[in-house]
C-alpha positions, 0 to 999 in steps of 0.5 A: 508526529509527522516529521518523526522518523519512521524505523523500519526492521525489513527482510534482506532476503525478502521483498522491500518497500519501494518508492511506490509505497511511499507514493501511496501513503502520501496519497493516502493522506488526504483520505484519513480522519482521526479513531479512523479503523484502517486495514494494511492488506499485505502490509509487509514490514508495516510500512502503509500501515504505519506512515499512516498512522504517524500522520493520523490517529488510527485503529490499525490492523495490518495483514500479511502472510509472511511469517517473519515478516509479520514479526517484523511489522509487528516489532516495528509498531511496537517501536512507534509511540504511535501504533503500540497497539496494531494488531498484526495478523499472519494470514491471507486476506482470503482467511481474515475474517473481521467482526467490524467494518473498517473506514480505510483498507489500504493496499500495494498488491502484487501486480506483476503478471504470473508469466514473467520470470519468477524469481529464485526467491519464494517470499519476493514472488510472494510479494510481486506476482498477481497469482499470490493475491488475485485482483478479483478476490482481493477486492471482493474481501475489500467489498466484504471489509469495508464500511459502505462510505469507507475508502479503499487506497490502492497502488497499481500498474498503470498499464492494468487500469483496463482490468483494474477499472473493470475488477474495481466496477465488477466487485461493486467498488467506484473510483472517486479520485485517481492519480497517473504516476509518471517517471518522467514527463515525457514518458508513459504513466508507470503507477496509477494511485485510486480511492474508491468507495462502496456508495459513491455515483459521482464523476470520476476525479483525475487529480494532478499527475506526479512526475518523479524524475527531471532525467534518466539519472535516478538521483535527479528527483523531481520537487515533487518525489523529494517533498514525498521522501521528506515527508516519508522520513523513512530509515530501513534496517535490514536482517536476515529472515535466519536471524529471526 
């Protein structure tokens, strides 16, 4: 399944998966185990939650708050010969309740700070900006979610690690493994990949540094970004939110 093509329906007039998606999920691979039960926490058109569940057999729950979206994420698993069976859940993360556990919870959270521009656009703002989903109070459901040898995947600024590392630690959550992404190698790390778990008490792992581009020239990939786009193999079909 992992070469099939992954059709995704998404909001033109909404936020769109991104290059760090796809990082994520990539990253996410090596965590996954077959009947794993994985939670998608702002999973958007689906797309985390349903990478992951081409590349392993899974349980898979996805959350997102966006009405039309959550549509979306629940055609685009019905369309899968792989994850017919998601469950797609309209609400806040802060409104779940579960009555199990899950092995994996993965996440893109919004993480840009509440006092940049905003855009115009209210279901964008949804999905970018900090105040929609709080570090804190997201990882202390993750905490109440997750199973205690469970993994939590996650993507975020890598100029955030201070409050990151310190949000991860304060909600009794422990890195195991992170990942610096950096868009050049010159440059400073933009993106930071994490697994971390409830029970672990070992050395953090930093493991090899993704580079995504060999220029400024947003078509020259790296190797390394065009393995991740292959093993992606994405197709995005955008619609209006009206038409839903």
């Amino acid at each position: 399944m992992a070469n099939t093509c992954l059709n995704l329906y998404q909001l033109s007039d909404g936020y769109c998966y991104n290059t760090d998606s796809l990082i994520l999920a990539y990253f996410a691979r090596g965590f996954l185990k077959p009947k794993t039960r994985l939670l998608d926490i702002g999973a958007g058109c689906g797309i985390l939650g349903l990478l992951c569940a081409r590349e392993q057999t899974l349980e898979l729950q996805m959350l997102e708050i966006d009405p039309k979206a959550s549509l979306l994420a629940r055609r685009n698993a019905a369309n899968t010969s792989f994850a017919k069976n998601a469950l797609v859940h309209n609400m806040s993360i802060f409104d779940f309740k579960s009555s199990v556990l899950f092995d994996t919870i993965i996440t893109n959270p919004p993480f840009y700070n509440p006092h940049i521009l905003k855009s115009p656009n209210d279901r964008k703002n949804l999905a970018r900006i900090q105040d929609s989903m709080p570090l804190a109070a997201l990882l202390a459901s993750v905490k109440r979610l997750l199973k205690p040898r469970g993994n939590l995947l996650l993507c975020y600024d890598a100029r955030e690690c201070t409050v990151l590392f310190y949000e991860l630690r304060k909600a009794g959550l422990y890195i195991q493994n992170a990942c610096f992404v950096y868009p050049l190698r010159d440059r400073d790390a933009s993106l930071v990949l994490i697994q971390a778990k409830i029970d672990y008490k070992g050395m953090l792992r930093i493991l090899p540094p993704i580079y995504t581009h060999n220029s400024p020239n947003q078509q020259d990939n790296t190797e390394q970004l065009r393995q991740i786009y292959a093993w992606a193999h994405t197709h995005s079909i955008k619609v209006q939110s009206i038409d839903i």
